[in-house]
C-alpha positions in Angstrom: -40.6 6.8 -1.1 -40.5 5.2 1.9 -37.7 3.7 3.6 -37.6 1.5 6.4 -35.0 2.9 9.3 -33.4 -0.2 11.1 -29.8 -0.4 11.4 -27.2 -3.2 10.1 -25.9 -5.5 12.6 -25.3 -2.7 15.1 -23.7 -0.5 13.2 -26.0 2.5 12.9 -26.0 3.1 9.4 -30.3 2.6 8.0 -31.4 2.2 4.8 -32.9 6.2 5.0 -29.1 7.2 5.9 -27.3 5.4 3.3 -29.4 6.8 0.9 -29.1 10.6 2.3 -25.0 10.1 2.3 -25.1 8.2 -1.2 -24.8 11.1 -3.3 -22.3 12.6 -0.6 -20.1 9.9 -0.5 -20.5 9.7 -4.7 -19.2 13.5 -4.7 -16.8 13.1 -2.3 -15.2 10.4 -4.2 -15.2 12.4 -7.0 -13.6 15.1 -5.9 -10.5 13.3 -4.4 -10.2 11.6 -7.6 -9.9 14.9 -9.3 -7.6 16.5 -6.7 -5.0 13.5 -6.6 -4.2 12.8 -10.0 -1.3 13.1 -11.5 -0.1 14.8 -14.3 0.9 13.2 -17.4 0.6 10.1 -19.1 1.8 6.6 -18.2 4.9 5.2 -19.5 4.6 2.7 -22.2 4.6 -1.1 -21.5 7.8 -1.6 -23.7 9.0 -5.4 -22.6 8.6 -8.3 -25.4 5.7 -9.7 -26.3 4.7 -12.3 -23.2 8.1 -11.5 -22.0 8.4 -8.3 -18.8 11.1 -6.8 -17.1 12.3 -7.6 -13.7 13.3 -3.6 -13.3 13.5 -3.7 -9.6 17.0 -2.5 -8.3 18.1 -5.5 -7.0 17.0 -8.7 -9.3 17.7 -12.3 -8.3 16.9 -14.7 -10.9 18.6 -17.2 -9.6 17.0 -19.7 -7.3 14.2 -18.2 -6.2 15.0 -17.3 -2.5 14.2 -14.0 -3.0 15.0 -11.9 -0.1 16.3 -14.3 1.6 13.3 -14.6 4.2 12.7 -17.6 6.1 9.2 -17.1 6.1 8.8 -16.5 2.5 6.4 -18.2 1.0 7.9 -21.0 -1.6 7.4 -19.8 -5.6 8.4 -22.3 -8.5 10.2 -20.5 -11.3 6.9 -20.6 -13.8 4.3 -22.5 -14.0 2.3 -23.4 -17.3 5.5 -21.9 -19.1 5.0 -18.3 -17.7 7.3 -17.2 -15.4 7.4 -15.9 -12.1 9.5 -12.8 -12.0 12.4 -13.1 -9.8 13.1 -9.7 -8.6 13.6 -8.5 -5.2 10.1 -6.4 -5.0 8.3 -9.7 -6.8 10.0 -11.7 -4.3 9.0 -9.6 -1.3 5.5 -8.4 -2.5 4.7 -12.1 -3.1 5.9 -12.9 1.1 3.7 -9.4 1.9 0.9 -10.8 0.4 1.2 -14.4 1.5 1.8 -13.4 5.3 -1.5 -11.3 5.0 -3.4 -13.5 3.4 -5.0 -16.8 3.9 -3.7 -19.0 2.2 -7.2 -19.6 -0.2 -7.0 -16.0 -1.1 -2.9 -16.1 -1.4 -3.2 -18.8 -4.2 -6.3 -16.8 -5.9 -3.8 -13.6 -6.5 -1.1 -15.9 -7.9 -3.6 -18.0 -10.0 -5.1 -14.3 -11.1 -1.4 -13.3 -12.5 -0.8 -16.7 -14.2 -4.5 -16.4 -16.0 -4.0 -12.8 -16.5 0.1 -13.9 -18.3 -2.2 -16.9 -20.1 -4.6 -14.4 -21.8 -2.0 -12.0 -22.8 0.8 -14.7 -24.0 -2.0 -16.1 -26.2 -2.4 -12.7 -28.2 1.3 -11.8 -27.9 0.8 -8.7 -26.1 3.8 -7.1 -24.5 3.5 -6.2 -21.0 5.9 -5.4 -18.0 6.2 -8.8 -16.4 7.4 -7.4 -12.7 4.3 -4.9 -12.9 2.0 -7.5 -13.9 2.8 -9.7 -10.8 3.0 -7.4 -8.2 -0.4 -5.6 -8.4 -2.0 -9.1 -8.9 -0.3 -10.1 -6.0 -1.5 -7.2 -3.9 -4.2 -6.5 -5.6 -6.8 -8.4 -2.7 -5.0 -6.4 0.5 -8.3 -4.8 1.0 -10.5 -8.3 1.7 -7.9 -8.5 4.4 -9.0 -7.2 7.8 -5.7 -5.3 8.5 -6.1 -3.1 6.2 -10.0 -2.3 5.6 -10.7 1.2 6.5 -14.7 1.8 7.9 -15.4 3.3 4.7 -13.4 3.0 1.2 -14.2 0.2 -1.0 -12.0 -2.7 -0.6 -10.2 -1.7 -4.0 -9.2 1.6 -2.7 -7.9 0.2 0.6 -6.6 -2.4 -1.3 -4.9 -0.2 -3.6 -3.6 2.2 -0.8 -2.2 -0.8 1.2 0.2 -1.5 -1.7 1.0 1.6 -2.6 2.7 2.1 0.7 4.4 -1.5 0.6 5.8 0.0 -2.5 6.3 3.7 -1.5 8.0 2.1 1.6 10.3 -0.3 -1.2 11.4 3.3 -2.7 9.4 1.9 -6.2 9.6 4.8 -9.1 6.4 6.7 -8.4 5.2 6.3 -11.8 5.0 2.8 -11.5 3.4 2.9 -7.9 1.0 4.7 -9.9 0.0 1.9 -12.4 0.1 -0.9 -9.3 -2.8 2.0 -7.6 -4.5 1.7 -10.8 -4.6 -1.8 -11.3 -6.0 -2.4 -7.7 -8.9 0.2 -7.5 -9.3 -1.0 -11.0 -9.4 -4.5 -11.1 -13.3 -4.9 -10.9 -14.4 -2.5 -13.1 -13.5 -4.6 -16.5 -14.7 -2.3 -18.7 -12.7 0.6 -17.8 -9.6 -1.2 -16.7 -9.5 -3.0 -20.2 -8.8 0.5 -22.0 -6.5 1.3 -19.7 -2.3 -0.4 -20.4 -1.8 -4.3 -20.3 -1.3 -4.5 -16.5 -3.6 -2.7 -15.7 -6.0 -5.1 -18.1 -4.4 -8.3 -17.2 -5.1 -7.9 -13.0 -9.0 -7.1 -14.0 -8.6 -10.0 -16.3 -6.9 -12.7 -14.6 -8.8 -12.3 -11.3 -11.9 -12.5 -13.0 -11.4 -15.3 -14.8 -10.6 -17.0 -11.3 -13.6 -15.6 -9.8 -16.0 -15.9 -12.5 -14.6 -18.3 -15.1 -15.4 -15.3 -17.3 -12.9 -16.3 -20.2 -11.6 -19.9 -18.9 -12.3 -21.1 -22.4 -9.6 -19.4 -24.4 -6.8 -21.1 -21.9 -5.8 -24.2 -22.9 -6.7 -27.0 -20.8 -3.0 -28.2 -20.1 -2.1 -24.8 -19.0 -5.4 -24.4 -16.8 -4.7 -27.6 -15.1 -1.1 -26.9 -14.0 -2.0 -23.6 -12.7 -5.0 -25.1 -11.1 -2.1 -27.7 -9.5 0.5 -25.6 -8.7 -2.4 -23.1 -6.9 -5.2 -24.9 -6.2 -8.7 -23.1 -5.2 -9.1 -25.0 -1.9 -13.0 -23.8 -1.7 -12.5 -20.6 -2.6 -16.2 -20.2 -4.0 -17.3 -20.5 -0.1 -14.5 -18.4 1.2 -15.2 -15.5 -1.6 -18.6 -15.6 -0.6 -18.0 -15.3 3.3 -15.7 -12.7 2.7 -18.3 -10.5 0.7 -20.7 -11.0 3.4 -18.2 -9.2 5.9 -18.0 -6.3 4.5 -21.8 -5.9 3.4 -21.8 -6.3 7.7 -19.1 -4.4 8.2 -18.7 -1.5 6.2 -22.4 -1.6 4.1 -21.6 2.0 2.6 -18.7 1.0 0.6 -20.9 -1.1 -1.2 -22.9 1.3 -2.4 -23.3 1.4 -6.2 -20.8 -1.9 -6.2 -21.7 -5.7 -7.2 -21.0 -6.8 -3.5 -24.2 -5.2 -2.9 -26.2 -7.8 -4.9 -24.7 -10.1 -2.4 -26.1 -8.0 0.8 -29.3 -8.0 -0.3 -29.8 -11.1 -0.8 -28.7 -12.6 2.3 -28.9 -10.1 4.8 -32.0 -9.6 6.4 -32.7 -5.1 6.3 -29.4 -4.4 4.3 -29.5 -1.0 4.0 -27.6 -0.1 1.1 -30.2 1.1 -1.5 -30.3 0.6 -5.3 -29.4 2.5 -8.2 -32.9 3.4 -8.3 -33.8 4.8 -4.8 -30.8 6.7 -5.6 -31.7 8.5 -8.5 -35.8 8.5 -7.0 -34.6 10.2 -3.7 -33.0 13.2 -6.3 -34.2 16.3 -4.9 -35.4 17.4 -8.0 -39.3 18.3 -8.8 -39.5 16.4 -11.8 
């Protein structure tokens, strides 16, 4: 097979290289993943049905100021008829995520939570509220250029990034856990939908907003107050330009990932190769 050797936008990394370090970087991944997890199962999701827990040490339920921050970002009580929890870690993960973000991608996490609640309310499936909102409300820290890492997908940096807000909020290390999970997670639908209801709802709920991918079973009254409250402010264009970055940027963490479908098709000698030139390369005489 041959594969053309030109580099990506200065960054060094050819077509022939991705494909020598694909089954590497595969392995590697692998490896970690086997090394780091935990022992044990999760804990249930025990809350009523549609109705979670604001477990955090310090709750405020009141009226909404949360921490107390100047800067934090305004959050009605619910929207639709699903609430926003209250809590201290809601309250601050929701400012962490807003002062990161723009503010496009700030209302996509929230809108991913109230689609996610929306799906789940429907069925009556219980779920830990608090949970729930704060890994769809971090669950996008990777798209954000403070904390992309040169190599990890943006799930995994995303994933890490809260994982330290949270480790750094003293958050219960089992529940850190199930946060992790729901970031690296949250594009991989099929896996994260076997996994506990938060876990499901943040794959859910942000594709819904991404795709539309079940806009059907929410009812139109709900869908157009969320759409209100957290309006998409061309966030079709802004996804897209986003992608496009780190198919530039970071090409290898695409590998094997839907971004790449993106990279080739709009960048000129993207050098991320297919499942195909993958398992072709092999080094196997068959």
């Amino acid at each position: 097979m041959r594969l053309p050797d030109r580099a990506l936008d200065g960054n060094g990394v050819t077509r022939r290289t991705a494909l020598r370090r694909g089954a590497g970087v595969a392995a590697a991944g692998a490896a970690f993943t086997v090394a780091s997890a935990h022992v044990g199962s999760a804990v249930a999701a025990d809350a009523a049905p549609g109705e979670g827990r604001d477990r955090s040490p310090a709750s405020n339920s009141g009226s909404g100021s949360g921490s107390g921050s100047g800067s934090e970002p305004y959050l009605p009580r619910s929207v639709a008829g699903i609430r926003i929890p209250g809590s201290r870690l809601a309250r601050n993960a929701a400012e962490f995520a807003r002062a990161a973000s723009s503010e496009t991608l700030f209302h996509h996490v929230m809108r991913s939570y109230l689609f996610g609640c929306a799906l789940f309310d429907l069925r009556s499936v219980p779920y830990d509220r608090e949970l729930a909102f704060v890994a769809a409300v971090l669950h996008d820290l990777g798209l954000v250029e403070a904390y992309r890492t040169p190599t990890e997908r943006f799930e995994v940096d995303g994933a890490d990034a809260a994982r330290r807000f949270l480790v750094g909020h003293r958050v219960p290390a089992e529940r850190v856990e199930i946060v992790w999970d729901a970031i690296a997670l949250h594009t991989d639908t099929g896996v994260a939908t076997r996994k506990r209801p938060e876990i499901a709802m943040v794959s859910l709920g942000s594709g819904l907003d991404f795709s539309g991918n079940g806009l059907q079973q929410i009812p139109s009254e709900t869908r157009e107050e969320i759409l209100a409250a957290f309006p998409r402010q061309g966030f079709k264009q802004d996804a897209l330009s986003t992608i496009l970055s780190l198919c530039r940027t970071k090409p290898l963490s695409t590998l094997m990932h839907p971004f790449a479908e993106v990279g080739r098709r709009h960048l000129p000698d993207f050098p991320v190769p297919t499942v195909e030139d993958l398992l072709l390369a092999a080094p196997f005489a068959d």
